[in-house]
DRENNU-813689 format. One record per residue (C-alpha): residue number from 1; x, y, z. Coordinates in Angstrom, 1 decimal, decimal comma. Each point is the difference from the previous one (the first is absolute). Example, Ala and Ser with C-alpha at 12.3 -4.5 7.8 and 13.67 -1.06 7.14 Angstrom:
@num = 1&xx = 12,3&yy = -4,5&zz = 7,8 .
@num = 2&xx = 1,4&yy = 3,4&zz = -0,7 .
***
This chain:
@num = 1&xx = 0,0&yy = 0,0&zz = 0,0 .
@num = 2&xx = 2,5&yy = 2,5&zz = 1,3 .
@num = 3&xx = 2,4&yy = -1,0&zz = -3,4 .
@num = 4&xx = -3,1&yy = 1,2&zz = -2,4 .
@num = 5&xx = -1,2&yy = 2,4&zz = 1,8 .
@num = 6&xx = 3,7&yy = 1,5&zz = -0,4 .
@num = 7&xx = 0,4&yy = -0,5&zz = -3,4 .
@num = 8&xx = -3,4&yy = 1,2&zz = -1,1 .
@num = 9&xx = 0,5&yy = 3,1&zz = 1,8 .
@num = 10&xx = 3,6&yy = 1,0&zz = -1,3 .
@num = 11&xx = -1,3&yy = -1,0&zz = -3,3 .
@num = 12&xx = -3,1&yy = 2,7&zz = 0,1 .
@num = 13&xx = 2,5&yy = 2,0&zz = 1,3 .
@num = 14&xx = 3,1&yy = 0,1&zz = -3,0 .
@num = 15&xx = -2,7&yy = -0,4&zz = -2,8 .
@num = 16&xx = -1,1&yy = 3,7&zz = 2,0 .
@num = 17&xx = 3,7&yy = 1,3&zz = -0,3 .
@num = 18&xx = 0,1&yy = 0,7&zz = 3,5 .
@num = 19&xx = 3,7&yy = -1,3&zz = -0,2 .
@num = 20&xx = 1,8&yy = 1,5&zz = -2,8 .
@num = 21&xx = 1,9&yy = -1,9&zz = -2,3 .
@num = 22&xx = 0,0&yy = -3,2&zz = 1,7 .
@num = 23&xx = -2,5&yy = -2,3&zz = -1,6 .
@num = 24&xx = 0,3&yy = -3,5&zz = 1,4 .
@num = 25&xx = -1,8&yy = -2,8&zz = -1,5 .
@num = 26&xx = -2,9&yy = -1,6&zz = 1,7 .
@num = 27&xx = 1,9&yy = -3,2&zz = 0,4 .
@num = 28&xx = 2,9&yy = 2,0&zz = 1,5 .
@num = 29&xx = -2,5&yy = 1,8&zz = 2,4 .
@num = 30&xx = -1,5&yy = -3,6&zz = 1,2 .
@num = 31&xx = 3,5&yy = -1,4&zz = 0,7 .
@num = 32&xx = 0,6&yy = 3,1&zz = 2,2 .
@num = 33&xx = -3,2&yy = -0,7&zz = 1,6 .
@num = 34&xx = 0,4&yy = -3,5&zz = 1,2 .
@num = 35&xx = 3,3&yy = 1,0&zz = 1,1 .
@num = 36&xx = -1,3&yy = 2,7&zz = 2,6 .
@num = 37&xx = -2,9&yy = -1,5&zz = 0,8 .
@num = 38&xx = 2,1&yy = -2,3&zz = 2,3 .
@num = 39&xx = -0,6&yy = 1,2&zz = 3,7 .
@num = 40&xx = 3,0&yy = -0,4&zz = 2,4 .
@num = 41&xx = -0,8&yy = 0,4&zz = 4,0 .
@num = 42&xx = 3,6&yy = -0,1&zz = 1,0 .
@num = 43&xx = -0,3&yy = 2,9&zz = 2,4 .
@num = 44&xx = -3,7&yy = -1,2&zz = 1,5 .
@num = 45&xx = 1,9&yy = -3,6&zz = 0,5 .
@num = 46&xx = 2,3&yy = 1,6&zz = 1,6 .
@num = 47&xx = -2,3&yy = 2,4&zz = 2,4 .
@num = 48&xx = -2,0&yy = -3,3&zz = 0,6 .
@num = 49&xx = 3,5&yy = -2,1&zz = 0,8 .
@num = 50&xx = 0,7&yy = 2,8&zz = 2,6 .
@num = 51&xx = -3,7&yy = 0,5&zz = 1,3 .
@num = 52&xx = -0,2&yy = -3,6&zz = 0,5 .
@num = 53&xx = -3,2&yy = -0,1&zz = -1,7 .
@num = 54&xx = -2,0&yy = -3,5&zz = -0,6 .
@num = 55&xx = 1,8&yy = -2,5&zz = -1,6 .
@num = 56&xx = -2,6&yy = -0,7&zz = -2,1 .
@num = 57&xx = -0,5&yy = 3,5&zz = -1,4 .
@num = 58&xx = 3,6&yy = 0,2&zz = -0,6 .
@num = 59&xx = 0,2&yy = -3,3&zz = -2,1 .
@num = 60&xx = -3,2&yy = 1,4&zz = -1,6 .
@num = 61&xx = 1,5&yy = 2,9&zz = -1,7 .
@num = 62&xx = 3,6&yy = -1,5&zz = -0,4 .
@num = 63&xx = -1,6&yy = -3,0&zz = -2,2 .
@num = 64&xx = -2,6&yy = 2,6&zz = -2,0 .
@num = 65&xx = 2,8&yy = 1,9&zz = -0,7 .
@num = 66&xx = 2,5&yy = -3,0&zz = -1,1 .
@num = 67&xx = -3,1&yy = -1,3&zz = -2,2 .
@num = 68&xx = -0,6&yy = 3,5&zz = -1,0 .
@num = 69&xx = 3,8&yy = 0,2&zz = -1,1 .
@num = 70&xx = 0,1&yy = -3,4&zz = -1,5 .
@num = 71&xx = -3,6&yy = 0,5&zz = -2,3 .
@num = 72&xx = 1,7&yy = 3,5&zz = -1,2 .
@num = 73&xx = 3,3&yy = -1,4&zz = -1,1 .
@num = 74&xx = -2,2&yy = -2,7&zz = -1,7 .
@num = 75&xx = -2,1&yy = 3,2&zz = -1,7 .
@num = 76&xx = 2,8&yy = 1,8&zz = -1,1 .
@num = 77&xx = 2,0&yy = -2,9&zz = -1,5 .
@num = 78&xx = -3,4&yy = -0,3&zz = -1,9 .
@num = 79&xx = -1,0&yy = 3,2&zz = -1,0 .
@num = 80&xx = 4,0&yy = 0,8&zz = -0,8 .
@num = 81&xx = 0,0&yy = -2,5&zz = -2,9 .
@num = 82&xx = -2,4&yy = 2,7&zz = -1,7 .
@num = 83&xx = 2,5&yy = 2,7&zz = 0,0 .
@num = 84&xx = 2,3&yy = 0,8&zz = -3,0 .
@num = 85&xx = -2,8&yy = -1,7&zz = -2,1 .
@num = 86&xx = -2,8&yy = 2,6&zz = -2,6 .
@num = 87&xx = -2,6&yy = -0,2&zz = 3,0 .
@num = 88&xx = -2,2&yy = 3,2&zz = 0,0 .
@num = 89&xx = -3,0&yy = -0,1&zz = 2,9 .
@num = 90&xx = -2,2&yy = -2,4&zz = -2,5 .
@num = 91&xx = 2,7&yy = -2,4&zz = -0,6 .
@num = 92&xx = 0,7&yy = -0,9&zz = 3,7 .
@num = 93&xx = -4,0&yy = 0,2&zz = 1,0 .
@num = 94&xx = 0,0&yy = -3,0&zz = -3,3 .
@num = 95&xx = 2,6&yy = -1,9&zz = 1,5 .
@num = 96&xx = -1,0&yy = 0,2&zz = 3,6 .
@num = 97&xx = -1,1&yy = -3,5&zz = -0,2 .
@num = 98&xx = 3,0&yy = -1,4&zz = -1,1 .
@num = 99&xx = 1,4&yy = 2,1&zz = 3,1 .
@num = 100&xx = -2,0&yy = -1,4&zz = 2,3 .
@num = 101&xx = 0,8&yy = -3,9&zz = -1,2 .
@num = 102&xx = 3,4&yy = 1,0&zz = 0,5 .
@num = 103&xx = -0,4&yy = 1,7&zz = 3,5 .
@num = 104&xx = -1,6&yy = -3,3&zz = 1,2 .
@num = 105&xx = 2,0&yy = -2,3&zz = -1,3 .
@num = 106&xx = 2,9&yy = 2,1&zz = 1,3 .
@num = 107&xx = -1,7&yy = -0,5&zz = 3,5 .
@num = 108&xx = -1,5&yy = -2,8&zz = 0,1 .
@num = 109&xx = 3,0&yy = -2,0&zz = -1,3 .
@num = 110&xx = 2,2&yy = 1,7&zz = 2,4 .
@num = 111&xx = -2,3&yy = -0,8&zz = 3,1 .
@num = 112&xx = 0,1&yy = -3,6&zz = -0,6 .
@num = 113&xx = 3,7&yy = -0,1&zz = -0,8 .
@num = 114&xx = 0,3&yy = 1,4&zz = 3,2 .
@num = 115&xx = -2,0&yy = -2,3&zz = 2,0 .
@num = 116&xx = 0,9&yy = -2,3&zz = -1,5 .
@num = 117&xx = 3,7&yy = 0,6&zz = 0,7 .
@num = 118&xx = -0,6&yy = 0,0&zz = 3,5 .
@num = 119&xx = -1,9&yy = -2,7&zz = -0,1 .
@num = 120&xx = 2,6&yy = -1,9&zz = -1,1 .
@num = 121&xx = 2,8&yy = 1,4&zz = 1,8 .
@num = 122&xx = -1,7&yy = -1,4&zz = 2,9 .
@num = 123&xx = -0,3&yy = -3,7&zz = -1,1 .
@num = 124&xx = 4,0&yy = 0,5&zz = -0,9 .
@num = 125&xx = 1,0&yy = 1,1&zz = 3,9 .
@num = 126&xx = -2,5&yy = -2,6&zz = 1,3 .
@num = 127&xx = 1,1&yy = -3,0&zz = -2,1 .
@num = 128&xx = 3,5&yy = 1,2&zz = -0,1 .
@num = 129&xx = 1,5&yy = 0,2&zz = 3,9 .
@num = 130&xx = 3,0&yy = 2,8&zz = 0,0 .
@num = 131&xx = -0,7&yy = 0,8&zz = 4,1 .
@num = 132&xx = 4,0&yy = -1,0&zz = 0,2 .
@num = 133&xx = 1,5&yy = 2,2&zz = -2,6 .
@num = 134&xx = -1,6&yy = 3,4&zz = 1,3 .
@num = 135&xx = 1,9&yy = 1,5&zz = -3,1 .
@num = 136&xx = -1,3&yy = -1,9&zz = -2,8 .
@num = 137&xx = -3,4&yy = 0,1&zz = 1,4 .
@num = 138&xx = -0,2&yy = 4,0&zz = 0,1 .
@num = 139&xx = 1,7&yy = -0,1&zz = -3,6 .
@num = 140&xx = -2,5&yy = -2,4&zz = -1,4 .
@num = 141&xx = -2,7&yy = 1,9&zz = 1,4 .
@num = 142&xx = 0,9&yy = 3,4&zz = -1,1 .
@num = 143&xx = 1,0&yy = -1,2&zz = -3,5 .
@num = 144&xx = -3,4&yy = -1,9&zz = -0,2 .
@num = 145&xx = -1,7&yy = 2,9&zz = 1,1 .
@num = 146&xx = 1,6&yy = 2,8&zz = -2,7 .
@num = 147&xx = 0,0&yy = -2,8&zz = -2,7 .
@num = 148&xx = -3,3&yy = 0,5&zz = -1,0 .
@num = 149&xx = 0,6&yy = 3,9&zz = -0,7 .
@num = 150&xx = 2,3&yy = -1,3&zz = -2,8 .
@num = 151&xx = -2,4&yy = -2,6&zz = -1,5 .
@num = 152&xx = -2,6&yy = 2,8&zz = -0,3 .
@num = 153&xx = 2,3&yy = 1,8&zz = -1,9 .
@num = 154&xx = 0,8&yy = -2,2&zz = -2,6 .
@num = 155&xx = -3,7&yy = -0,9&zz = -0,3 .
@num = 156&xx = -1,1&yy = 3,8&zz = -0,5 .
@num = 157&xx = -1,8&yy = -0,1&zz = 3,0 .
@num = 158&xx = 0,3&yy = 2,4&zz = 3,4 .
@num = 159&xx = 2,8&yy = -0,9&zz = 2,0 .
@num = 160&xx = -1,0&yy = 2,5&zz = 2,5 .
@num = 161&xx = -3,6&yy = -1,9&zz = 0,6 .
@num = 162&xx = 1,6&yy = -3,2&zz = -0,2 .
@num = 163&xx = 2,7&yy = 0,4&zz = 2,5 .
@num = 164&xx = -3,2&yy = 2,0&zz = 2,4 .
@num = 165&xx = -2,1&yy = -3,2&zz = -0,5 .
@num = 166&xx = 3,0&yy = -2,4&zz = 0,4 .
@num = 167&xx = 1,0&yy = 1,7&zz = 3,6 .
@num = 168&xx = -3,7&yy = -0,2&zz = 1,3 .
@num = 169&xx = 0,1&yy = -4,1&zz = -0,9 .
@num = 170&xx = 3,1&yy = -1,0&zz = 1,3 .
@num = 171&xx = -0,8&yy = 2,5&zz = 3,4 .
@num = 172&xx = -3,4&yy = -2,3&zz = 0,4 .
@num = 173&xx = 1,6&yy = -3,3&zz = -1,1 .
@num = 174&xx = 3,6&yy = 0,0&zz = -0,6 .
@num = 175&xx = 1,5&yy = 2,0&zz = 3,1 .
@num = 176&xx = -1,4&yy = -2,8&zz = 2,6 .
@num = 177&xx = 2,4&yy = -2,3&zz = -1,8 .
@num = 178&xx = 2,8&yy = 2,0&zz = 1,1 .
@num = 179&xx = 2,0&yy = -0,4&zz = 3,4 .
@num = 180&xx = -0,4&yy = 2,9&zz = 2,2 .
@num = 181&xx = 3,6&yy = 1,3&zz = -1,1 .
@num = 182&xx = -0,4&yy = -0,1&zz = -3,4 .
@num = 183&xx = -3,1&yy = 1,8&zz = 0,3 .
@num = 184&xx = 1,1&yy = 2,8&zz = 2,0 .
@num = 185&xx = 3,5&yy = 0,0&zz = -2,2 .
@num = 186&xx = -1,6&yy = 0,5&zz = -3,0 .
@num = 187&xx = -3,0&yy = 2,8&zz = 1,3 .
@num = 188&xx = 2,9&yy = 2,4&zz = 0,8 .
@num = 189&xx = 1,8&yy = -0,9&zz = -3,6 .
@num = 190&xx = -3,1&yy = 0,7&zz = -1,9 .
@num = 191&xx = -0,9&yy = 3,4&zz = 2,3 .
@num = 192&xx = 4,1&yy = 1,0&zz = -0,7 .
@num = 193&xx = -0,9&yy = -0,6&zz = -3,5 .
@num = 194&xx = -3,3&yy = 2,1&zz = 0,0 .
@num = 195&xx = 1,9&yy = 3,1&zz = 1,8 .
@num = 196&xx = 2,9&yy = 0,0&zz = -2,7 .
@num = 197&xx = -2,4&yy = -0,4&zz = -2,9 .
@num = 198&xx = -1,9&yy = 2,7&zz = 1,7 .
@num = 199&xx = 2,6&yy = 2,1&zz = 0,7 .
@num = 200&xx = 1,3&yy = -0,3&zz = -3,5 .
@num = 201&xx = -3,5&yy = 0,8&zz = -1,8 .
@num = 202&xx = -0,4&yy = 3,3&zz = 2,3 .
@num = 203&xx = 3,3&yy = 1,0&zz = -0,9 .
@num = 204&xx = -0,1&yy = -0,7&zz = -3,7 .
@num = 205&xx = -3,3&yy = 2,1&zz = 0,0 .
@num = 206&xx = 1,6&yy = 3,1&zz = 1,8 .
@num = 207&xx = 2,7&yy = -0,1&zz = -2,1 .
@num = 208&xx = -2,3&yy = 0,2&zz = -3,3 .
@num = 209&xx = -1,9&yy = 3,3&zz = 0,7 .
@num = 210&xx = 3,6&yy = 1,4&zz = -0,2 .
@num = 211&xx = 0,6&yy = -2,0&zz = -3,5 .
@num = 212&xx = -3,1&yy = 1,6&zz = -1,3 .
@num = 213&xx = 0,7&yy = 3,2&zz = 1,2 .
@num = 214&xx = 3,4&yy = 0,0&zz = -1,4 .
@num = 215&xx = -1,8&yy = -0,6&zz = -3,6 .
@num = 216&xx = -2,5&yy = 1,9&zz = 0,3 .
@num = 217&xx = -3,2&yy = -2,3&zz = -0,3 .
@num = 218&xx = -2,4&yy = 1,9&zz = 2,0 .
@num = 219&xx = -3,1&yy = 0,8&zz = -1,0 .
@num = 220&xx = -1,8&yy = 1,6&zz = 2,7 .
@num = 221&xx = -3,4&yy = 0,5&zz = -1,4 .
@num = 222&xx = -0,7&yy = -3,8&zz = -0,8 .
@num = 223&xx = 1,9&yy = -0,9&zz = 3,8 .
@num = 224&xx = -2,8&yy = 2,6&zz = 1,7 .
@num = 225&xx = -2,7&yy = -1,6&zz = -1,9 .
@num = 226&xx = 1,3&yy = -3,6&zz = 0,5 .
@num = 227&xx = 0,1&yy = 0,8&zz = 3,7 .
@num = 228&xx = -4,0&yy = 1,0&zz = -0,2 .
@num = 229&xx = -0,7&yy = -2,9&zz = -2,2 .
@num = 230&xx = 1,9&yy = -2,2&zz = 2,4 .
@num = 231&xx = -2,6&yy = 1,1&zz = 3,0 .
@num = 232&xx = -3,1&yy = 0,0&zz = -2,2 .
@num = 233&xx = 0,9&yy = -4,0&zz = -1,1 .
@num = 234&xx = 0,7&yy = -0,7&zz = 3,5 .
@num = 235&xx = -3,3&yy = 1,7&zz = 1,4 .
@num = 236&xx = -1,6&yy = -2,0&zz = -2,6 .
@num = 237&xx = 1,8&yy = -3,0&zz = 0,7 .
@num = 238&xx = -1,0&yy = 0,3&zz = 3,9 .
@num = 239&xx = -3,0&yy = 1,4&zz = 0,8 .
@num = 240&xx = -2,3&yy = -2,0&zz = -2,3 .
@num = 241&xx = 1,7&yy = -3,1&zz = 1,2 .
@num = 242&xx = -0,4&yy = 0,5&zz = 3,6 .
@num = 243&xx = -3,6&yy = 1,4&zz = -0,4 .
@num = 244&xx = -1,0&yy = -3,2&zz = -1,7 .
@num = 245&xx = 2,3&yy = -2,3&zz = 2,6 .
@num = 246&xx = -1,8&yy = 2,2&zz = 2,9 .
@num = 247&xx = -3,6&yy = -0,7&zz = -1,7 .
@num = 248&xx = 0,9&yy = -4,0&zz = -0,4 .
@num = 249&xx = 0,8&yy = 0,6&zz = 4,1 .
@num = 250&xx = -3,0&yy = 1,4&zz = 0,6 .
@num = 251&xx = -2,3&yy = -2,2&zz = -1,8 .
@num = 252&xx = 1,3&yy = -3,0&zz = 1,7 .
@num = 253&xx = 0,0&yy = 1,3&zz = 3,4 .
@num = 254&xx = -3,7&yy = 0,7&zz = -0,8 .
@num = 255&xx = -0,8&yy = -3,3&zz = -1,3 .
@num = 256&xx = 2,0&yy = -1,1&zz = 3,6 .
@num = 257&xx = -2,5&yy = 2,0&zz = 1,7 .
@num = 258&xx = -3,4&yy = -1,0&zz = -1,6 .
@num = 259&xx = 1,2&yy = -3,6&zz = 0,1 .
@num = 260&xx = 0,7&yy = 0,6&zz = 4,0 .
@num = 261&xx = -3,3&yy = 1,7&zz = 0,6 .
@num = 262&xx = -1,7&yy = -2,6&zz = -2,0 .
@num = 263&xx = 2,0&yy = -2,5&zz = 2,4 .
@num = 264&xx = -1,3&yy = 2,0&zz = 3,1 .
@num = 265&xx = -3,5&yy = -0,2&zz = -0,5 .
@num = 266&xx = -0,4&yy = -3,4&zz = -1,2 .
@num = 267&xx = 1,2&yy = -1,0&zz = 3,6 .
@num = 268&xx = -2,0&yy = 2,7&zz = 1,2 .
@num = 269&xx = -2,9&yy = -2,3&zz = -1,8 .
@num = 270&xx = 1,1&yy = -3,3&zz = 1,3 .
@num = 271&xx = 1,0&yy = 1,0&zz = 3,4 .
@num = 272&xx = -4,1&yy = 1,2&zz = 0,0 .
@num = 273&xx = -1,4&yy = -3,6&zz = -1,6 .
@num = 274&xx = 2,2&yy = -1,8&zz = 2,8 .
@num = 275&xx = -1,4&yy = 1,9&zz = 2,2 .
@num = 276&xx = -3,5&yy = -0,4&zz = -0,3 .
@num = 277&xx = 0,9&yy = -3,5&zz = -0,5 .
@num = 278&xx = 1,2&yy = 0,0&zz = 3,3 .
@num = 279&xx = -3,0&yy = 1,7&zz = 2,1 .
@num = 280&xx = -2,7&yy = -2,3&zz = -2,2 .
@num = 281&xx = 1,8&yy = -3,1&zz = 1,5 .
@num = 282&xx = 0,0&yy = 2,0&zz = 3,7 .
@num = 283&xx = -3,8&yy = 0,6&zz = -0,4 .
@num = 284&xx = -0,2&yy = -3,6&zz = -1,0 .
***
C-alpha cells in the first residue's frame, strides 16, 4: 500500500512539473517506493530495551519490522527488474500481473527454503551427536544456518527471507539439539555478527550523503515532496489497517458478549425449571 501510494503520488507530482527537470519514470518511482516504504524502529527498540517494556510487545514490533524489511527487499528486487526497460505508467500497470507472480514466487519460495532449512538442520544435529567436539558443532551449526542465504541466491530467490525464516526453524527445532555451550557460544557469535554488519551498513550510509554531495545529486524539490509522499503512504498504510483490525476486535468481542449473555439467561431459565421442579416434589 505504502509503495503505490508513493509512486502514484510522485508520479502526479513530475507529470505536474513541480520538480524541474527531473523526470523519473514510473518504474523508477515504484522501485524508490518499495524501498522507503520499509519502516525501521531501531530507536523505539531501543527505548522499549531500556524501559523494560513487555516482552511481548517488544518481539511484536521487532518481528513486524524484520517481516516488514524482508517483504520490502522482496518488492524492490521485484519492481527493480522494471527499471532501465521502455516502461511509461501504462506499461508497468499491464505487467503488474506478471509482477505479482514474481513477488510471490519470490516469497513464497523463499519461506519454504527457509523452513525447510531449519527443518532439516535440526534432524542433522539430532541424528548426528557433536556434544564432544564443541568446535565443530558451533561451525556446523553456523554454516548450516548462513548456507541457505547462498542457495537463495543462486536460485533468484530472497536470501534475506530465507535466512529470516531459516533462523525462526532452527530457534523452534534445531537449537534444543544443541548442548547448552554450543548454544550460548554461538548466540554471542551471531549477535557479534549482527553489531558489525550493523555498524558497517550505518557507516556506509553516512558516508554516502557526503558522496552525493560531493557530485552534486541533489534535488531538493523531488526529496521535500518524497518526504510528504513518504507520510501520506504510511498514513495510508496505517490507519485503514488498524481501523479495520480494531473493527474485527470489536465484532468478536461483541459476538463474545451476546454469546455470554445468551449463556447467562439460559441458566437463568433452567436454574427456574429446577426449581419448580423442586417445590412440586415438596408439595407432593
Amino acid at each position: 500500500i505504502s509503495t503505490a501510494v508513493i509512486a502514484i503520488i510522485l508520479q502526479i507530482v513530475t507529470s505536474a512539473g513541480l520538480v524541474g527537470d527531473f523526470q523519473p519514470r514510473f518504474s523508477e518511482l515504484l522501485t524508490f517506493g518499495a524501498l522507503v516504504s520499509a519502516t525501521d524502529p531501531v530507536s523505539t527498540l531501543a527505548v522499549f530495551q531500556a524501559k523494560r517494556v513487555d516482552p511481548q510487545l517488544f518481539y511484536l514490533v521487532f518481528g513486524e519490522s524484520v517481516l516488514n524489511d524482508a517483504v520490502g527487499l522482496v518488492l524492490f528486487s521485484a519492481c527493480g527488474k522494471f527499471v532501465g526497460n521502455n516502461n511509461g505508467f501504462g506499461t508497468v500497470t499491464l505487467a503488474l500481473v506478471v509482477f505479482c507472480l514474481d513477488f510471490l514466487f519470490s516469497f513464497v519460495g523463499s519461506l519454504l527454503l527457509g523452513l525447510l532449512s531449519g527443518i532439516l538442520a535440526a534432524k542433522l544435529l539430532k541424528e548426528v551427536d557433536m556434544r564432544r567436539t564443541g568446535l565443530l558443532e558451533v561451525s556446523l551449526y553456523v554454516l548450516v544456518m548462513y548456507l541457505p542465504f547462498f542457495l537463495a541466491e543462486i536460485m533468484h530467490l530472497s536470501g534475506i527471507v530465507t535466512i529470516l525464516f531459516t533462523g525462526v526453524s532452527a530457534r523452534r527445532y534445531a537449537v534444543p539439539n544443541l548442548s547448552s555451550r554450543a548454544e550460548s557460544e554461538s548466540d554471542a557469535l551471531f549477535r557479534v555478527s549482527a553489531h558489525l554488519a550493523e555498524t558497517a551498513i550505518f557507516l556506509e550510509l553516512g558516508l554516502s550523503v557526503f558522496g552525493l554531495a560531493s557530485y552534486g545529486n541533489y534535488h531538493w524539490r523531488f526529496i521535500s515532496w518524497a518526504l510528504a509522499a513518504c507520510l501520506m503512504g504510511r498514513a495510508c498504510n496505517v490507519y485503514p489497517i488498524a481501523f479495520l483490525y480494531n473493527r474485527t476486535l470489536w465484532m468478536t468481542e461483541g459476538e463474545e458478549d451476546r454469546h455470554s449473555q445468551g449463556g447467562g439467561d439460559d441458566d437463568f431459565v433452567n436454574a427456574e425449571v429446577i426449581e419448580e421442579g423442586m417445590e412440586e416434589q415438596r408439595t407432593r
